[in-house]
TIGU-909005 format. One record per residue (C-alpha): z, y, x. Coordinates in Angstrom, 1 decimal. Example, Ala and Ser with C-alpha at 12.3 -4.5 7.8 and 13.67 -1.06 7.14 Angstrom:
2
7.8, -4.5, 12.3
7.1, -1.1, 13.7
// end
This chain:
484
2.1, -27.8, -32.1
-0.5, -26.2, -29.5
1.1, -24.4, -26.5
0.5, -20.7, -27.0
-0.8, -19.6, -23.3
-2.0, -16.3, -24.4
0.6, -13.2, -24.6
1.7, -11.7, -27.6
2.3, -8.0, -28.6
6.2, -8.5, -27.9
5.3, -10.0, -24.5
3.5, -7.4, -23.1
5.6, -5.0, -24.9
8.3, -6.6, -22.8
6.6, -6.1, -19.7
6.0, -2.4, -20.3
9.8, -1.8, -20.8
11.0, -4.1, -17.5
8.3, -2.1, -15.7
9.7, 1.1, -17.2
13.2, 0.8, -16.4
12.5, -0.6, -13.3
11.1, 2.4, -12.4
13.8, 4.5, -14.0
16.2, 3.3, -12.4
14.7, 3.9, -9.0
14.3, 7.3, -10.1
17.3, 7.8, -11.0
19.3, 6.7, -7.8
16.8, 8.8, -5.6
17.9, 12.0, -7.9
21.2, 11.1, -8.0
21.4, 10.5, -3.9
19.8, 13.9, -2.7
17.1, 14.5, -5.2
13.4, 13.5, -6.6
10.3, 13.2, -4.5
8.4, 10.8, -2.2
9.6, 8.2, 0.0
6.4, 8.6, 2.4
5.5, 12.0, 3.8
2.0, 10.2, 4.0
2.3, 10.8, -0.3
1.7, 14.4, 0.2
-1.4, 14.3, 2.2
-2.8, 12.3, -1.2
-1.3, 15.4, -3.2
-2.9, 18.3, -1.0
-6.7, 16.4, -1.1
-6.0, 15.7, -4.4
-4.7, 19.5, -5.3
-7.9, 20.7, -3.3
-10.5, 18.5, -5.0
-9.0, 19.9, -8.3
-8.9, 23.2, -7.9
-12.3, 23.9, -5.7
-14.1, 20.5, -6.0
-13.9, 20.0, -2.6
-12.5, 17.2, -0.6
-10.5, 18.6, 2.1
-7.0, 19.0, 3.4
-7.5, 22.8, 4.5
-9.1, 24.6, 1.8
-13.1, 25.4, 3.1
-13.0, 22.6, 5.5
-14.3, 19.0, 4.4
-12.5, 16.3, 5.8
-12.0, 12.6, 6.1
-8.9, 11.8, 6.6
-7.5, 10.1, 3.4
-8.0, 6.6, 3.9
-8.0, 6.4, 0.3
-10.1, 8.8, -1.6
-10.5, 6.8, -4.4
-6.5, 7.6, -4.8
-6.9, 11.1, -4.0
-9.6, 11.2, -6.8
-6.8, 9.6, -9.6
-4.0, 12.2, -8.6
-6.6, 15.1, -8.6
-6.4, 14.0, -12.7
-2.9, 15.1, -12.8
-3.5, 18.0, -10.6
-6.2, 19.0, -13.7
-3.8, 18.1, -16.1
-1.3, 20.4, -14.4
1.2, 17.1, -14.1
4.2, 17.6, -11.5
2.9, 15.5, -8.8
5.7, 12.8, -9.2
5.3, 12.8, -12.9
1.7, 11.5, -12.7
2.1, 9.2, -9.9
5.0, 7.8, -11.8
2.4, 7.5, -14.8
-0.5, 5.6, -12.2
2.8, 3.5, -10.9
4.2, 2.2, -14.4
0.5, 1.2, -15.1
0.1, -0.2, -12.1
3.3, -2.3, -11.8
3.1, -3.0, -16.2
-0.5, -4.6, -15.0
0.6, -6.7, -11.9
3.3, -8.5, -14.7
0.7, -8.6, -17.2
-2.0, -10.0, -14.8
0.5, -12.4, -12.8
1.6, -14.0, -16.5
-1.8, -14.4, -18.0
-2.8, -16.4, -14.8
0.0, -18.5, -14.5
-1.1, -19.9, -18.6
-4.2, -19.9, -17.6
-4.0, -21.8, -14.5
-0.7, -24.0, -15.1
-1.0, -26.8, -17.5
2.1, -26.5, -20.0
3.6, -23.1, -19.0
3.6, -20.4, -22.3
7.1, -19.4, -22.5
8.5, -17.1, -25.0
9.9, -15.2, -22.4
7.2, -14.2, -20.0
9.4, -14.5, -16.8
6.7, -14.6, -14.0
5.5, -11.5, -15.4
9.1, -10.1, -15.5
9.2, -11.1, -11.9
6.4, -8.9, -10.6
7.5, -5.9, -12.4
11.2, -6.0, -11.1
10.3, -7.3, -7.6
11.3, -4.8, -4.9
8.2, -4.2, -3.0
6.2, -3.6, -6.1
8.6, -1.2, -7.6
8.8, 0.5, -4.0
5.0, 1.1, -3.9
4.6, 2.1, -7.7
6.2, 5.0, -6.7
5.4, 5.6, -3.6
2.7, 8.4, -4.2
0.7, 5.8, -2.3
-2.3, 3.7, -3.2
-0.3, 0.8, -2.2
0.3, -0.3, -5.3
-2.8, -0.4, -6.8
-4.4, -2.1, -4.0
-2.1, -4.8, -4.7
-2.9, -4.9, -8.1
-6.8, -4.7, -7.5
-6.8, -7.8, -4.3
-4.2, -9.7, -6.7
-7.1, -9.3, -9.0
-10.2, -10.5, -6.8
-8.1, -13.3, -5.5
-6.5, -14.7, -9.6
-10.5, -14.3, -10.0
-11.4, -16.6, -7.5
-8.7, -19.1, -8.9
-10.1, -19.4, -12.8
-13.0, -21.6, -13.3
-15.0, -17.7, -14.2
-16.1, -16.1, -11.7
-18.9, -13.4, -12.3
-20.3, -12.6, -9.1
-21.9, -9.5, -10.1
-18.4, -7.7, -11.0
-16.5, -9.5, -8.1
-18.9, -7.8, -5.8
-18.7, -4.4, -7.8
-14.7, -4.8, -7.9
-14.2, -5.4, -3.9
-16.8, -2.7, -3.2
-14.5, -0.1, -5.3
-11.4, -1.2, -3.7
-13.1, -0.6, -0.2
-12.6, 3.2, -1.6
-8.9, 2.8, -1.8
-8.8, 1.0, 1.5
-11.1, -0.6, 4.0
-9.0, -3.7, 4.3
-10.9, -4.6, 1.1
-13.4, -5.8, 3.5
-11.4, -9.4, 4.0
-11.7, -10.2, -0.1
-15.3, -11.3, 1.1
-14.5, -14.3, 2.8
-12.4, -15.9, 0.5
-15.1, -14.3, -2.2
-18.1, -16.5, 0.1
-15.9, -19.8, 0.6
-15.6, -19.5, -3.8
-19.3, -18.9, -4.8
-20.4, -21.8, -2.1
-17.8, -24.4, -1.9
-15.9, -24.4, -5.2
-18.4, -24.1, -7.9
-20.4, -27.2, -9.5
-24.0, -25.5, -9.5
-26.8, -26.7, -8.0
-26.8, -25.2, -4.4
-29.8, -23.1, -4.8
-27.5, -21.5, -8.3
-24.9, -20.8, -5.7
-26.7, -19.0, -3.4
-28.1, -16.8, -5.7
-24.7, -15.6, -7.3
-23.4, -15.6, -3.4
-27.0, -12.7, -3.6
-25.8, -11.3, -6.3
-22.4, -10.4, -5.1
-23.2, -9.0, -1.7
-26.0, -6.9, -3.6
-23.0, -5.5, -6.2
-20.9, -5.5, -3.4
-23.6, -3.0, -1.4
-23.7, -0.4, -3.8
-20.2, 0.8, -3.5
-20.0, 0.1, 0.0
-23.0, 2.7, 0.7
-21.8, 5.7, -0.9
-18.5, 4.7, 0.4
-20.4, 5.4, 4.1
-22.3, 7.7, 3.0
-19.2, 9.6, 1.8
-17.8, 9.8, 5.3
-20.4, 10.6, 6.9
-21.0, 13.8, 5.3
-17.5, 14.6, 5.6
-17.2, 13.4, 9.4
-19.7, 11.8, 10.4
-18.3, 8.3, 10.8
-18.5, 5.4, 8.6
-15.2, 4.6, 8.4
-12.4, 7.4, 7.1
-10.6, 9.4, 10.3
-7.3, 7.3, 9.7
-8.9, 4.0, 10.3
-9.1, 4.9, 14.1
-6.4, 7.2, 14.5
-3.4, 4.9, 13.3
-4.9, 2.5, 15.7
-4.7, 4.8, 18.6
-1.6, 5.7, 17.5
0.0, 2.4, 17.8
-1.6, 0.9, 20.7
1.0, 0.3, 22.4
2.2, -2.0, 20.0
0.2, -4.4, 21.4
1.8, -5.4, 24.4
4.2, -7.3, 22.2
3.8, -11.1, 22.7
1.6, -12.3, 20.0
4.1, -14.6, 18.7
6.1, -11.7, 17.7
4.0, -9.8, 16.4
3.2, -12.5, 14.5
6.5, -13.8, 13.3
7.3, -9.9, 12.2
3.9, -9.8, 9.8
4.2, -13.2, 8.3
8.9, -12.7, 7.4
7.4, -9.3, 5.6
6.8, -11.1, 2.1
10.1, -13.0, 2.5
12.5, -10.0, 2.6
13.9, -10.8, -0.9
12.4, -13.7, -3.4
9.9, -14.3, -1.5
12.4, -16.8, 0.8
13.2, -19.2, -1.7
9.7, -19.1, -3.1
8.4, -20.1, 1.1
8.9, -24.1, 0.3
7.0, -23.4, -3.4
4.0, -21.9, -1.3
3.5, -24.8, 1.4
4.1, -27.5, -1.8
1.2, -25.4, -3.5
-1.0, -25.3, -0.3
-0.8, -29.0, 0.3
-1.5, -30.0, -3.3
-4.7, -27.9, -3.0
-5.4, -29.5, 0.6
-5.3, -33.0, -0.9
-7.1, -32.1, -4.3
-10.0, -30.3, -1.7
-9.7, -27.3, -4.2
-11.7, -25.0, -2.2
-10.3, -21.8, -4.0
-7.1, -22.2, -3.2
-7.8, -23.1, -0.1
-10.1, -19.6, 0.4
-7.4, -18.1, -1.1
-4.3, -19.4, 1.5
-6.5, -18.6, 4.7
-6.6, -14.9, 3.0
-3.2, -14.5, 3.0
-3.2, -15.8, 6.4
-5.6, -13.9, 7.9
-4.8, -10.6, 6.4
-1.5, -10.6, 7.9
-3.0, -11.9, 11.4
-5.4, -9.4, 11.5
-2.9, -6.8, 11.6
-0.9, -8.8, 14.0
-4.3, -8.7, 16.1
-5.0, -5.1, 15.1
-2.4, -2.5, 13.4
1.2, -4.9, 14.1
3.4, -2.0, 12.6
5.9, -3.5, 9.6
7.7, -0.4, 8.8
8.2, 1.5, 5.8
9.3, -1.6, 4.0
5.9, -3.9, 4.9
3.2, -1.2, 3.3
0.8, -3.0, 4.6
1.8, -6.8, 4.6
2.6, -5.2, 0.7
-1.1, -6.8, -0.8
-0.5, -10.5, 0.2
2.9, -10.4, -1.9
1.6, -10.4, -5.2
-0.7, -13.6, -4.3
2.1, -15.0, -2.2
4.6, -14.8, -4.6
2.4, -16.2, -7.8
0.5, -19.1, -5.6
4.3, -19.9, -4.9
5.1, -20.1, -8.6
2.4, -22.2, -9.0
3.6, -24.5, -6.9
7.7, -24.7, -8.6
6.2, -24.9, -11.8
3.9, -27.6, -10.5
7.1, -29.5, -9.0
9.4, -28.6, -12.3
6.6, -30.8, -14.1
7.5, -33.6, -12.1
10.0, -34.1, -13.9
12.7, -35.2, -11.0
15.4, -33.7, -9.5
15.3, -31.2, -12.6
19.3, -30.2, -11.5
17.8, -29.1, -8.1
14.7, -27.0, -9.2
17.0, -25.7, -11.9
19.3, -24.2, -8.8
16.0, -23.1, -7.3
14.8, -21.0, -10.4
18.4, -19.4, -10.7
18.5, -18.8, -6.9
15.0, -16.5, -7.2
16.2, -14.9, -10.3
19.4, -14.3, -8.0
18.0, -12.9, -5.2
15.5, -10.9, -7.7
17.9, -8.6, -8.8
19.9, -8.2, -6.1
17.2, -7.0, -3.8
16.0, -5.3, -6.7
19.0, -3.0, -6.7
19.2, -2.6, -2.6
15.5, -1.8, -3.4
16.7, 1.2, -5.4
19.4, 2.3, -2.5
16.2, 2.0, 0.3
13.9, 3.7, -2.2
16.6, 6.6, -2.5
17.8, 6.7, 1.3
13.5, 6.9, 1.6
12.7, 10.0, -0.4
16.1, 12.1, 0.6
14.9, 11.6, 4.7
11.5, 12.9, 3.2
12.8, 15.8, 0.7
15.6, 16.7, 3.8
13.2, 16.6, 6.7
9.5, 17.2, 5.6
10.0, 19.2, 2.3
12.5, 21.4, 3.8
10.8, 22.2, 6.7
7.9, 23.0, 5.4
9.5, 25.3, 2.8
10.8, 27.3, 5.4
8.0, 27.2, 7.6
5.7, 28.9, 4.3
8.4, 31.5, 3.8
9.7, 32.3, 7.5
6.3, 32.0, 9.7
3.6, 34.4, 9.5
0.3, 33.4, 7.3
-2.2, 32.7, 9.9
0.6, 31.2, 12.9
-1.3, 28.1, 14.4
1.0, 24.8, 14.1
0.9, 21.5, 15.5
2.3, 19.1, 13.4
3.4, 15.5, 13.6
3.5, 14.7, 10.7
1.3, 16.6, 8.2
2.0, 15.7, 5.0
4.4, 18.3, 3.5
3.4, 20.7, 5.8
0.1, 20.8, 4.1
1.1, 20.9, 0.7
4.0, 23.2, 1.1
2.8, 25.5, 3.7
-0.2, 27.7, 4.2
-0.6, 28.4, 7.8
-3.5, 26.1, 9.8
-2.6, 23.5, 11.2
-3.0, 21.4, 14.9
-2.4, 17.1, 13.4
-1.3, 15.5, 16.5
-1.8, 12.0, 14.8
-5.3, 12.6, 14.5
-5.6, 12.4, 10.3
-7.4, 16.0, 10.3
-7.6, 16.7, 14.0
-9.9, 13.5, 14.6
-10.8, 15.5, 18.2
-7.0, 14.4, 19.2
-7.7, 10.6, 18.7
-8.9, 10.0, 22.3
-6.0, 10.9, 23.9
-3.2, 10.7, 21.2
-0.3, 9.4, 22.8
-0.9, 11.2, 26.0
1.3, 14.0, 26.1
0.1, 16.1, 29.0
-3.3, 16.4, 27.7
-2.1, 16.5, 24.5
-0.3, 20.0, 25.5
-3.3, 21.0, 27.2
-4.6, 20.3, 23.8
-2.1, 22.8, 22.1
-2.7, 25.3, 24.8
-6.2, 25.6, 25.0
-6.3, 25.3, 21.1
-3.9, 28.4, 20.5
-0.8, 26.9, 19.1
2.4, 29.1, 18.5
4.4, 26.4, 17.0
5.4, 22.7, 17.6
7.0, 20.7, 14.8
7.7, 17.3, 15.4
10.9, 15.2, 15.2
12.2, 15.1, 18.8
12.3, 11.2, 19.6
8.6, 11.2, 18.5
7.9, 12.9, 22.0
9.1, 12.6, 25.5
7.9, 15.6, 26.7
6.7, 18.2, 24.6
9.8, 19.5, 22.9
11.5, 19.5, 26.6
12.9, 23.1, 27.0
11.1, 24.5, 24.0
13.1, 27.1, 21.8
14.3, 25.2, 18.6
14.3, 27.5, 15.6
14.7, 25.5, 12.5
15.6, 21.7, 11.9
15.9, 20.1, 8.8
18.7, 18.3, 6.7
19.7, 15.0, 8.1
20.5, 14.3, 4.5
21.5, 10.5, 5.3
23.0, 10.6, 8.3
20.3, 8.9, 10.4
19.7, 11.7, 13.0
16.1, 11.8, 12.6
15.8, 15.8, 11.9
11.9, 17.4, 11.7
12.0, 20.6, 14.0
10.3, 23.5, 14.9
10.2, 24.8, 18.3
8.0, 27.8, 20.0
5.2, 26.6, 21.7
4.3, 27.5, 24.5
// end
């Protein structure tokens, strides 16, 4: 009886439900610990472009001021739907996140019986794994566009790995995730390596589809520029350059740390076990010369060294080391499956399956407690603050804020963005705090809100007049002080 490696309507009807109660359940413990919202305060600067563009069709953060400082606009665009729609904002992000997470199962189940001679299960388990892995349930409902970045590079890259690749929609599909972050821009190496190295056409075929795919591939990309430079008049969005002024400091760290603190992102769970899976993958591809995989490896590599090179921040739960993991983790399944069908030591891969399962749920459910502990810091801190600061501070009091996020969903006063997302003219000298106050005086601030181990300086003898809730105990309070 042929093997049946396509998924039925049960299967994916199975994937739809783990993705759902995944999500429910992660829902359910942030409710139950303070109450709903975002884990990021980052979320609600996607909600008040998104609000904006829907209500004047305008992309801007302040109402009458173009801007561009989402790094994502093509995830602005999606919640702007809901906005329309009139969706709560966590309802319709919870909508984009079980379609995102339903479709990272889904895809990650249909490659593995595609690629893996002999794998069709009834149960689609690798598929199961991807919607109740931590990180992806995490960024599903982040109010980020984490997650379907993920889904979209996990999409280029299965691409690359199935004997079909159309390099007219390859280049189209990297060019569109470019709008949802320009760290899209590393798929076209791996992309290049594929079209030249790992397909049997003559070599004057493969050069032309290698044309093709840089020709798809410029189309998005130019309104993409063109898009910022109307708004800004830079190629690249505001928060390209202003996280990396932010956090240059960060690179005084030996490289070997940095380093060692990208690449132990994507083992923080499964991901451990799954480590010697990954290298038994990698060298079966090295000795089979299968340049796809190969292309594929060094991306994974050098995504997570640029940043060591470049951006080598790992908090937040590794949001951005977050788009190697869904490649990581299903090259690494590859690779057990590949050693199950050895057919020896079947007692010790047997162990090795129920020790991923294992560590599956359980970091599935510390997931949850880190998910909840995430969104009452926000919902205490950010939300609350800038509650008060809409119904205690006059309309038209000048703030400087660090960070914006709530504050310019929640409140209506204009605003001074110390981290340079909407006040790119700060970027220069960001995390220089005496002309950064010369910056707030000679711009007319009346207010500084920051959390006050942010800063050295600037809160130092300034009148505190509101903090907000240190709902789990980690003494990291927002607060407003009177500036000057």
């Amino acid at each position: 009886m042929p093997l049946k490696t396509r998924l039925d309507r049960a299967q994916y009807l199975t994937l739809a439900v783990a993705a759902a109660a995944a999500l429910a359940v992660y829902l359910t413990a942030a409710a139950l610990t303070y109450r709903s919202g975002f884990p990021l305060d980052d979320a609600w600067i996607h909600q008040t472009y998104a609000r904006n563009l829907a209500q004047s069709g305008e992309f801007s953060f302040r109402p009458g001021e173009p801007s561009a400082g989402s790094t994502a606009p093509l995830w602005s665009f999606l919640l702007a739907v809901g906005h329309w729609l009139r969706f709560p904002p966590l309802l319709w992000v919870s909508v984009l996140g079980w379609t995102t997470l339903f479709s990272l199962g889904a895809l990650a189940e249909w490659g593995a019986r595609r690629l893996v001679r002999g794998y069709a299960p009834r149960w689609p388990w690798i598929g199961l794994f991807f919607t109740w892995e931590w990180h992806h349930v995490w960024a599903a409902l982040s109010g980020m566009e984490t997650a379907l970045f993920m889904l979209g590079t996990f999409w280029v890259l299965i691409r690359l790995l199935t004997p079909r690749r159309g390099a007219a929609s390859l280049g189209v599909l990297v060019g569109t995730l470019v709008w949802l972050r320009p760290d899209a821009l590393t798929l076209i190496g791996p992309v290049m390596v594929t079209l030249l190295l790992a397909d049997e056409r003559p070599w004057l075929e493969r050069w032309r589809r290698l044309g093709v795919f840089f020709l798809t591939l410029g189309v998005p990309l130019a309104f993409y520029a063109l898009f910022n430079l109307l708004l800004d008049g830079t190629v690249l969005p505001n928060t390209f350059y202003a996280k990396q002024a932010e956090y240059a400091s960060l690179l005084q760290t030996p490289l070997w740390r940095r380093l060692r603190n990208q690449f132990l992102m994507p083992l923080v769970g499964a991901g451990v076990l799954l480590l010697p899976a990954w290298f038994h993958w990698l060298v079966r591809a090295a000795r089979r010369r299968d340049w796809a995989s190969l292309a594929v490896a060094a991306w994974t590599v050098g995504y997570l060294t640029v940043f060591a090179l470049r951006l080598p921040v790992v908090y937040q739960h590794g949001r951005y080391q977050m788009p190697v993991m869904p490649i990581f983790f299903f090259t690494a399944f590859c690779g057990l499956l590949d050693v199950a069908a050895m057919g020896r030591k079947a007692l010790w891969v047997s162990v090795w399956r129920t020790g991923v399962a294992a560590l599956l749920v359980a970091f599935w459910a510390l997931g949850a407690r880190a998910y909840a502990l995430d969104v009452a810091c926000i919902e205490g801190n950010h939300v609350e603050v800038a509650r008060w600061v809409a119904d205690h501070l006059p309309a038209d009091a000048l703030l400087a804020v660090h960070d914006v996020g709530a504050l310019g969903y929640f409140a209506p006063q204009p605003l001074l963005d110390m981290a340079g997302l909407v006040s790119p003219e700060v970027i220069p000298f960001i995390r220089d705090e005496s002309r950064l106050a010369s910056w707030l005086d000679a711009s007319g601030a009346q207010y500084l809100i920051v959390m006050p181990g942010w800063y050295d300086r600037l809160p130092v003898g300034r009148e505190k007049i509101f903090c907000g809730r240190d709902a789990v105990g980690l003494d990291t309070a927002l607060c407003v002080y009177l500036w000057p």
